[in-house]
C-alpha positions as CSV (number, residue, x, y, z in Angstrom):
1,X,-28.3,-0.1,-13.2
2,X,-26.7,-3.6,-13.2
3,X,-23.9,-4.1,-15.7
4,X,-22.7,-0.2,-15.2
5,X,-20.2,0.6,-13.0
6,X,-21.3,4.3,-12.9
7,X,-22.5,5.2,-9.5
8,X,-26.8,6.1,-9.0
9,X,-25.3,9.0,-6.7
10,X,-22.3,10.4,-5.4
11,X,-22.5,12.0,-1.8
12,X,-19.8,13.9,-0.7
13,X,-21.2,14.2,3.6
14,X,-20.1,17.1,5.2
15,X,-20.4,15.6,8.3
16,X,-21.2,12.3,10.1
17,X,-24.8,12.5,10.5
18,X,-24.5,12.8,6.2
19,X,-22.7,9.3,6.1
20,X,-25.6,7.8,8.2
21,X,-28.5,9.3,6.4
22,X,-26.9,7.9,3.2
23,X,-26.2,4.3,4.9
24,X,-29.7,4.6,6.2
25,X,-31.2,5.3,2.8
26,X,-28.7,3.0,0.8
27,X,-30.3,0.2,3.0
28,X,-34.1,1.0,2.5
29,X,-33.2,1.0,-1.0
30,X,-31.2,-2.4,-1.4
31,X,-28.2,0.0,-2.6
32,X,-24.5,-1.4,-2.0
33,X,-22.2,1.4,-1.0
34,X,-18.7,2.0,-1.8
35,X,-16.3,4.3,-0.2
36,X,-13.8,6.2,-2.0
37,X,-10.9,7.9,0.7
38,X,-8.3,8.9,-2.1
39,X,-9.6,6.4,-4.8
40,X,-6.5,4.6,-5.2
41,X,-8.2,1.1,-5.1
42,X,-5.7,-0.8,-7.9
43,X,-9.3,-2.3,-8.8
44,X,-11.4,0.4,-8.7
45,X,-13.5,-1.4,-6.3
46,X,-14.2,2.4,-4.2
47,X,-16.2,3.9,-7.4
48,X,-17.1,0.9,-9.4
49,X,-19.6,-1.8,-8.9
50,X,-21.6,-4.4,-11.1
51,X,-24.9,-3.8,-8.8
52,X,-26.9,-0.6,-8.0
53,X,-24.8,1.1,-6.1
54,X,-23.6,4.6,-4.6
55,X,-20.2,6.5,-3.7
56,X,-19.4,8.0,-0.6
57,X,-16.6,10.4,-1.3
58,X,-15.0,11.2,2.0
59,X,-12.8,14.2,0.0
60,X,-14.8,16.9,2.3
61,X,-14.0,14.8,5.6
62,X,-10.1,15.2,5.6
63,X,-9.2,17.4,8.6
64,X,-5.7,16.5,10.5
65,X,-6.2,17.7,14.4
66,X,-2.3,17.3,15.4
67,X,-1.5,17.3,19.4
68,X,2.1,17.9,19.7
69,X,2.3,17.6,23.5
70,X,1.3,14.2,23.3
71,X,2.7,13.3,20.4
72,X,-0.8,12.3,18.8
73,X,-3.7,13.1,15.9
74,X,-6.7,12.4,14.2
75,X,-7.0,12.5,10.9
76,X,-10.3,12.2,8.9
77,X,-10.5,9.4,6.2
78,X,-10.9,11.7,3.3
79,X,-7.4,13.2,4.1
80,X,-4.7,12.0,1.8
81,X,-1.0,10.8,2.9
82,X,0.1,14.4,1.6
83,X,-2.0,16.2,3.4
84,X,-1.2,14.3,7.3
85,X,2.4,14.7,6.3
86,X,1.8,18.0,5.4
87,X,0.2,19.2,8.6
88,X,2.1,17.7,11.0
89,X,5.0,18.5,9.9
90,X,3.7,22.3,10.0
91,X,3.3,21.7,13.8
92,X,6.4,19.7,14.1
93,X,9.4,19.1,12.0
94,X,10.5,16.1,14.0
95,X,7.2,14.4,14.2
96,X,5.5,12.4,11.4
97,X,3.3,9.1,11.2
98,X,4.3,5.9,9.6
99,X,2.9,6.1,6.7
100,X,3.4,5.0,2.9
101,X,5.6,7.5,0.5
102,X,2.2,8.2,-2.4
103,X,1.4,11.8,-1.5
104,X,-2.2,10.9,-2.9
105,X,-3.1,7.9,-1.6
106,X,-6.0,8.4,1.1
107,X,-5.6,7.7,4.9
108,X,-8.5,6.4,5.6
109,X,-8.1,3.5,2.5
110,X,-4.2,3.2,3.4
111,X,-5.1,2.1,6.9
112,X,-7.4,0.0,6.4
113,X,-5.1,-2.7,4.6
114,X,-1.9,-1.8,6.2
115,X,0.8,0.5,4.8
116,X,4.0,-0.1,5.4
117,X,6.3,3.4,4.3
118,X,9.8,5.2,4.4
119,X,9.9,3.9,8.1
120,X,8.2,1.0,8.7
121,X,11.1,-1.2,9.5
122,X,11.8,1.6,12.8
123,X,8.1,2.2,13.7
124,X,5.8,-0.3,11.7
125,X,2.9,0.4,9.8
126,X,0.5,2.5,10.1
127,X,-1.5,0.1,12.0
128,X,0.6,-0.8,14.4
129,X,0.6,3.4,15.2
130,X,-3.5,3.7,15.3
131,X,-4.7,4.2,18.9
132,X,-8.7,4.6,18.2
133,X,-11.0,5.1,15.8
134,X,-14.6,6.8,14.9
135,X,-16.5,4.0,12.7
136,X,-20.2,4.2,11.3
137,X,-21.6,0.8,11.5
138,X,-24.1,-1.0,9.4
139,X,-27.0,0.0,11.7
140,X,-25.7,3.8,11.2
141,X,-24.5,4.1,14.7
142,X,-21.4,5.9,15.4
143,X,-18.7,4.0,17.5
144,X,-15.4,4.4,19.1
145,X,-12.8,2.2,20.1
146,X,-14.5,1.6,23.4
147,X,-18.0,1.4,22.4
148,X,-17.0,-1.1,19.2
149,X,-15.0,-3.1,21.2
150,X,-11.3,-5.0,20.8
151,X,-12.5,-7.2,17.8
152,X,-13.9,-4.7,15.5
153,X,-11.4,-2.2,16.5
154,X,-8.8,-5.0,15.3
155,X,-10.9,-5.8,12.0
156,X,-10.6,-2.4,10.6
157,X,-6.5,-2.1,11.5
158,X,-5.7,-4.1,8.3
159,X,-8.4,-6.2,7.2
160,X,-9.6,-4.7,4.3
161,X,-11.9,-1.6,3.6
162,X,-16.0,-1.9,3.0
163,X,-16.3,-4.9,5.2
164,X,-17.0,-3.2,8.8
165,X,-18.1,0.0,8.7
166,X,-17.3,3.5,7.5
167,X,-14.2,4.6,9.1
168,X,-14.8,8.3,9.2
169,X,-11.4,8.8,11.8
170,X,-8.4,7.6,12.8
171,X,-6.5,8.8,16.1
172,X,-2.7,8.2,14.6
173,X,0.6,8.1,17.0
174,X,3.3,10.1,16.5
175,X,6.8,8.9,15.6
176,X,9.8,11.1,15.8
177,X,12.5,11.6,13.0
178,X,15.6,13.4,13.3
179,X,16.7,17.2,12.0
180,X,18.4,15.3,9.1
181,X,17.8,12.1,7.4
182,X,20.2,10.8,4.5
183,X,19.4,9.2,1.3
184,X,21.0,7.6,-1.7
185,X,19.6,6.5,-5.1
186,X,21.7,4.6,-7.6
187,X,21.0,2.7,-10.6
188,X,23.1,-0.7,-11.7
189,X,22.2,-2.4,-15.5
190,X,22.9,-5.7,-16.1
191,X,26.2,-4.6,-17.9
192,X,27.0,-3.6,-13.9
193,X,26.4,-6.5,-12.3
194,X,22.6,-6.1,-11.4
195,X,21.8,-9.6,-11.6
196,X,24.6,-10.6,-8.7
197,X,23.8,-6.7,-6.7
198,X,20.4,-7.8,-6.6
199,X,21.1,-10.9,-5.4
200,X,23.4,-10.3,-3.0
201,X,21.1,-7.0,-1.4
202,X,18.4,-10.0,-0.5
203,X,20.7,-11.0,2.1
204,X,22.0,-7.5,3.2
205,X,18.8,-5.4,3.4
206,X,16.6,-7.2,5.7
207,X,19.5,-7.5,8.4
208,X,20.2,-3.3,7.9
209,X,19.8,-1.3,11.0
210,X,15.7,-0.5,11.9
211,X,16.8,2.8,11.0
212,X,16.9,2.1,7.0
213,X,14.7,1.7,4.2
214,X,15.5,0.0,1.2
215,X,14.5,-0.4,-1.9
216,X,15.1,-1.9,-5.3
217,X,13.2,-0.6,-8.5
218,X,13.7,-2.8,-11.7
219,X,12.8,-1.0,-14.9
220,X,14.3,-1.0,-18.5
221,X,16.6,1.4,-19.9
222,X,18.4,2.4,-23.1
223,X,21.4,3.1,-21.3
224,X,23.4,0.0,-21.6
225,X,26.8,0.3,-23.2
226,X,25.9,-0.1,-27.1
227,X,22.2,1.6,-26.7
228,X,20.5,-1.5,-26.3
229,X,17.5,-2.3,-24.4
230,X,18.6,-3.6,-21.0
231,X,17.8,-3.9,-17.5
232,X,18.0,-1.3,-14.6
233,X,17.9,-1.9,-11.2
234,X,17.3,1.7,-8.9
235,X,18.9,0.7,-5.1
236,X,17.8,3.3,-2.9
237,X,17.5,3.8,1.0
238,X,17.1,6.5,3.3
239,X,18.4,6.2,6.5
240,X,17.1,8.2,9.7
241,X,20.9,10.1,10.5
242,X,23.8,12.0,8.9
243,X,25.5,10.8,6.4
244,X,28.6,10.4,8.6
245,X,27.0,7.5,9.9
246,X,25.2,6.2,7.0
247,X,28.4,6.0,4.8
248,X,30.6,3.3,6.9
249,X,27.5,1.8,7.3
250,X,26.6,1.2,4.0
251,X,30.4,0.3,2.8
252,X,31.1,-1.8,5.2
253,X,27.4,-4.3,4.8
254,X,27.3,-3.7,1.2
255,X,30.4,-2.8,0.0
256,X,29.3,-4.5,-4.0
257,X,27.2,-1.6,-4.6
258,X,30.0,0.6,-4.9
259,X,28.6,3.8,-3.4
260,X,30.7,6.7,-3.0
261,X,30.4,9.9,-0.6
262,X,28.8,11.9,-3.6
263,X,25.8,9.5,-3.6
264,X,24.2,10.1,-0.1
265,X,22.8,13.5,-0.2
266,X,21.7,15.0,3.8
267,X,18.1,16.4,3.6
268,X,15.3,17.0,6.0
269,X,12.5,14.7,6.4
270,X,9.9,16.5,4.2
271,X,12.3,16.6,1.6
272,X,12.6,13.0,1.2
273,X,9.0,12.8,0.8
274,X,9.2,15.0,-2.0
275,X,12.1,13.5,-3.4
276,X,10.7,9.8,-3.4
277,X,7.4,11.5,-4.9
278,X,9.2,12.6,-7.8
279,X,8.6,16.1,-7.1
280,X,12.0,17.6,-5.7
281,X,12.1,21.0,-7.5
282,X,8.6,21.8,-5.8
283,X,7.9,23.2,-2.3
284,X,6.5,21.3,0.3
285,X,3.0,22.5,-0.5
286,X,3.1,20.0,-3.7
287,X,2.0,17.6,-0.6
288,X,-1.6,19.0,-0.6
289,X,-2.2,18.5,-4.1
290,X,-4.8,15.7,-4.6
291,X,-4.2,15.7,-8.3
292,X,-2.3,12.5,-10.2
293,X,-0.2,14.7,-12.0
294,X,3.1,13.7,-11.3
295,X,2.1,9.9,-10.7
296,X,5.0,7.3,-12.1
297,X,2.7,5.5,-14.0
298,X,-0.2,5.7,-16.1
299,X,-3.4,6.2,-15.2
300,X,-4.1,2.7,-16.6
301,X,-1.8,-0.1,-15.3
302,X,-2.1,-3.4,-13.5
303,X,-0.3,-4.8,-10.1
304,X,-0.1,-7.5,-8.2
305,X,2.1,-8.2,-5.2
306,X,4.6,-11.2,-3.2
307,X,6.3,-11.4,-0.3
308,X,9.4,-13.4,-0.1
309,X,11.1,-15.3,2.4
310,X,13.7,-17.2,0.8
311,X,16.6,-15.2,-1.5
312,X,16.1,-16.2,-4.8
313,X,18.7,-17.7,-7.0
314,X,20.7,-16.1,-9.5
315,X,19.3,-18.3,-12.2
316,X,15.9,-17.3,-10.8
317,X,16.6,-13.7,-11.5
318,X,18.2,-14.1,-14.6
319,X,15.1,-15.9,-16.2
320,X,13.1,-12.6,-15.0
321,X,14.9,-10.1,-17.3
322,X,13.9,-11.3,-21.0
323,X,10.3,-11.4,-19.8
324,X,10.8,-7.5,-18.7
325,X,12.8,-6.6,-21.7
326,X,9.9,-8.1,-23.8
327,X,7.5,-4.8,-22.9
328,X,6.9,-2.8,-26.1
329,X,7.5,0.9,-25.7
330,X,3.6,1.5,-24.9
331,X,4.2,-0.6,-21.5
332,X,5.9,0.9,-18.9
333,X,6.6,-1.9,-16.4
334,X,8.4,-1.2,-13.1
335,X,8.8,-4.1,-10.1
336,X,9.7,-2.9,-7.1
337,X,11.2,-5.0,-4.6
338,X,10.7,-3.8,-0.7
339,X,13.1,-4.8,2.6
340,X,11.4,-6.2,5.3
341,X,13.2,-6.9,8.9
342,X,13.5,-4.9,11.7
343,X,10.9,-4.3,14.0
344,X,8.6,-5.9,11.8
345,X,10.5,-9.6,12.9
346,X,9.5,-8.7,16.1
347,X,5.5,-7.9,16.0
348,X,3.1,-11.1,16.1
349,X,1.3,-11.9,12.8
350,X,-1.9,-11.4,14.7
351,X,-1.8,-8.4,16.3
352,X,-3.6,-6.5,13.3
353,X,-4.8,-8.2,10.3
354,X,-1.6,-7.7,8.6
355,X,0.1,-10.9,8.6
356,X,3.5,-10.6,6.4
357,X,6.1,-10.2,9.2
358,X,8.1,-12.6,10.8
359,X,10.2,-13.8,8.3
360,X,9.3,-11.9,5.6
361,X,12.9,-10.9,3.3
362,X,11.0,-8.3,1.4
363,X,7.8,-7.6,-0.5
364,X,7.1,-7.3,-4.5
365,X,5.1,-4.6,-5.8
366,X,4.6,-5.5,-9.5
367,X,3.4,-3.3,-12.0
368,X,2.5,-3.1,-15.4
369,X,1.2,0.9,-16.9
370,X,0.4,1.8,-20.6
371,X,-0.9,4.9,-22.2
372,X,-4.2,6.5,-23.1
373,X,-3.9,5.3,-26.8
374,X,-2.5,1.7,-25.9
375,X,-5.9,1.2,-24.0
376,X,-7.1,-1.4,-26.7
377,X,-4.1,-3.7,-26.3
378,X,-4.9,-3.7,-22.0
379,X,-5.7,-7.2,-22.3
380,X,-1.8,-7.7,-23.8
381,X,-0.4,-6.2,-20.7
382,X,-2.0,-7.8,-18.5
383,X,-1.3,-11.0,-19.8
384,X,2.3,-10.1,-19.9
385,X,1.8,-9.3,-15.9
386,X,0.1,-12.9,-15.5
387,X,2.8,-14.8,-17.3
388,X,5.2,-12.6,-14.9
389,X,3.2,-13.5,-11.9
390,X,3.3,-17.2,-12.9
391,X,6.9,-17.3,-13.3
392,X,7.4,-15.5,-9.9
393,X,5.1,-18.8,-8.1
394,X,7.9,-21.0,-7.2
395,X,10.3,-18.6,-5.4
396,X,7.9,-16.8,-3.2
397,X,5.8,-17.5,0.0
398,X,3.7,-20.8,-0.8
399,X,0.8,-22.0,1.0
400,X,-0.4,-19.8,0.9
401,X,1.2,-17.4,-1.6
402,X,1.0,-14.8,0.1
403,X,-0.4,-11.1,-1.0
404,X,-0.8,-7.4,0.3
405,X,-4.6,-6.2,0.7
406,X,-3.4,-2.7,-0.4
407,X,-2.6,-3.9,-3.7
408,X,-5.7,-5.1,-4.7
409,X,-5.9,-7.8,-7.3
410,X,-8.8,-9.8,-8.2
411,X,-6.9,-12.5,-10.1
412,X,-6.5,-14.0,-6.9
413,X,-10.3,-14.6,-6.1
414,X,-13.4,-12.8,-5.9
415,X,-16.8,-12.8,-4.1
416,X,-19.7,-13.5,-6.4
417,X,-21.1,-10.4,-7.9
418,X,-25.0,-10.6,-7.6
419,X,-25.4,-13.9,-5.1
420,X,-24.1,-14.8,-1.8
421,X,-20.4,-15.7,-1.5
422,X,-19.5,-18.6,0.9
423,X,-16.7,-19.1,3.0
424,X,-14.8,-21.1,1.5
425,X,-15.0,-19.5,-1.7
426,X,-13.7,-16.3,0.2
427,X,-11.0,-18.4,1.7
428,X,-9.4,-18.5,-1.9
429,X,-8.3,-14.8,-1.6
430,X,-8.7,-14.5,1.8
431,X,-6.4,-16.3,2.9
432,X,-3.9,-15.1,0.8
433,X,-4.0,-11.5,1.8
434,X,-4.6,-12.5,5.8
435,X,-3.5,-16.1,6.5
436,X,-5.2,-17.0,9.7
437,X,-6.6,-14.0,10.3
438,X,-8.6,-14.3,8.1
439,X,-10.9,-16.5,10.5
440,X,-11.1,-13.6,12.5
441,X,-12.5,-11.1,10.8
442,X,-15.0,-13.6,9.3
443,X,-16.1,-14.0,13.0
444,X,-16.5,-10.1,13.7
445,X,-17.7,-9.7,10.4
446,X,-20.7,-12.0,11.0
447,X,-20.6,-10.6,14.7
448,X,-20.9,-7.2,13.6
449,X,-22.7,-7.0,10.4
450,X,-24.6,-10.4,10.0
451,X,-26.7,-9.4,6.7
452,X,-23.8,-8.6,4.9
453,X,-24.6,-5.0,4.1
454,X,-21.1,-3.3,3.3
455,X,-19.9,-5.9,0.8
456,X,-17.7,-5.8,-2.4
457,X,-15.8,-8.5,-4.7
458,X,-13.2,-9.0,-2.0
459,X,-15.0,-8.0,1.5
460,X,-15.5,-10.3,4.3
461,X,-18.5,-12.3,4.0
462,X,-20.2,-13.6,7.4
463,X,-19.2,-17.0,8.5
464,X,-23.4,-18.3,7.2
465,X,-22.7,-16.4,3.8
């Protein structure tokens, strides 16, 4: 009932005609529905609601039909990133999809806002590799790309889940990646120079070679010299080659970060995955786990995200490390700074949703976790995560500030829970997480599902709403 966020019923369809009974019923029964793919939504919004509502669980719907010859697939919605990795690379160890690295993440959730992954900067995200789609509309009708038309079949390529439809397939291109791919991971503390190393990769890693993916991961360690508290900041990058190439590469663009032969280690494609999943000593079957078992953080944490198009300052990033070394040890806070460049410079901010490309340096993942027992001090960390956020404001995108959909954060604006939400109030996050896109979808939203029937705190109302 209202004021619970448990669901009145969770249907778990074992086929299509499942979803649209439970659409059809949901309807009759002034029900909202939410759809959980892998249930990663960083605000639950895919299992919780403040109305009446029920869960669709797509875990049954998760089949990955691979085509080698023509270097294509569908892949159900309930299948996770593991899982599509998993089976194409079964068919094909040189062919993948560009996808994001979180073995457990769903597909169908993933797509919908984005995902940008190990390859992205070669191949771009996953949206930019979808070719068509199998959609359950509002009326329960089942559509493809051809039958939904250019509009919708844009809307659902990155604007958001639960605004369009229930996405029930995606057919995914195929990208190739070579026999061997090579990979280094080193960390710097502050005693190492991480402050001027992370200042100085802003300018190097967006300008790397389409073939790389970098990545810097600031934490806290103990590991200083005199076993203080200090700051560590994790440069890593895989590159699609051998390290014969990767080596000269690397030393001769960023030669401050000291790297030596020992730290690029030559592995295959799938071991990568496993390696940036934290699960290197297991076999590749680890992929089809669902389970959270080996996740980096707990299972309570908040994030919020940035994209950045001006380096920032020395001064900028020394002001950021006594508000990290501040976490108590129940916090476990890790920011994670992403390159952008590469193709991604060269695709239009309107040809999907997804807007943060030309001109993006790199993308800020923050994130704040804290254990079980810490649960009645949440509201502390995510304080902390605000008063980091608000420090961030002045050296990131402005105007607006800009934000990733797949990161879902509801500090940045919300529909109203019970009433209609208006346009302009939807603007506030809207426009953050698709610039002016966001237009867009409002028009095929109200095209395409005028009464507002698939909504949540951050869906696309119609443009009368």
């Amino acid at each position: 009932m209202p004021n619970t966020p448990k669901p009145l019923v969770i249907v778990i369809p074992l086929n299509i005609s499942h979803v649209q009974a439970t659409i059809h019923c949901s309807k009759k029964h002034g029900l909202q529905i939410r759809t959980r793919s892998g249930g990663h939504d960083f605000e639950g919004l895919s299992y919780v609601s403040h109305v009446p509502f029920v869960v669709i669980d797509l875990v049954n719907l998760r089949s990955v039909d691979v085509d080698v010859e023509n270097e294509e697939a569908w892949v159900q919605s309930g299948a996770t990133v593991g899982e599509v990795f998993y089976r194409i690379n079964e068919r094909s160890t040189n062919l993948t999809f560009a996808a994001a690295v979180v073995r457990t993440v769903g597909i169908g959730g993933l797509i919908s806002g984005g995902g940008d992954g190990l390859l992205f900067r070669k191949y771009g995200l996953s949206v930019d590799n979808v070719i068509d789609a199998q959609l359950v509309d509002a009326n329960g009708r089942v559509l493809d790309r051809r039958s939904m038309g250019e509009d919708l079949f844009w809307a659902i390529r990155g604007g958001g889940g639960g605004s369009f439809g229930i996405v029930i397939s995606w057919k995914i291109k195929l990208v190739h990646v070579p026999s061997t791919v090579t990979v280094f991971s080193v960390g710097r503390t502050l005693e190492q120079n991480a402050t001027q190393l992370l200042h100085r990769w802003q300018y190097v890693a967006p300008n790397l070679p389409n073939d790389v993916y970098s990545l810097v991961a600031i934490s806290t360690t103990n590991a200083s010299e005199n076993g203080a508290k200090t700051v560590l900041a994790t440069f890593t990058s895989l590159f699609q080659g051998d390290a014969n190439e990767f080596i000269p590469l690397m030393q001769e663009r960023f030669p401050e970060l000291g790297l030596v032969k020992e730290d690029f280690i030559e592995m295959t494609w799938i071991e990568s995955l496993l390696l940036m999943n934290g699960v290197s000593n297991e076999t590749s079957e680890i992929l089809l786990d669902r389970s959270n078992r080996y996740s980096l953080l707990p299972p309570s944490f908040k994030s919020k995200s940035d994209y950045v198009r001006e380096p920032m300052p020395e001064i900028a990033l020394q002001g950021l490390w006594p508000q990290l070394l501040e976490v108590d040890e129940g916090g476990i806070a890790v920011q994670n700074f992403i390159a952008y460049g590469g193709i991604m410079e060269e695709i239009s901010e309107t040809e999907t949703p997804f807007p943060h490309r030309k001109g993006t340096l790199y993308k800020i993942n923050y994130n704040i976790g804290w254990l079980e027992e810490e649960n009645n001090n949440s509201q502390r960390y995510i304080s902390w995560m605000r008063k980091l956020y608000s420090y961030m404001g002045p050296f990131v995108s402005k105007s607006p500030r800009e934000a990733y959909v797949n990161y879902r954060d509801l500090d940045i604006g919300s529909n109203n829970y019970y009433g209609k939400t208006s346009y302009k109030q939807a603007s506030i996050w809207g426009r953050k997480y698709f610039k002016n896109n966001f237009d867009r979808l409002v028009y095929v939203k109200t095209k395409t599902d005028p009464k507002n029937f698939f909504k949540h705190e951050q869906s696309i109302p119609p443009r009368f709403h």
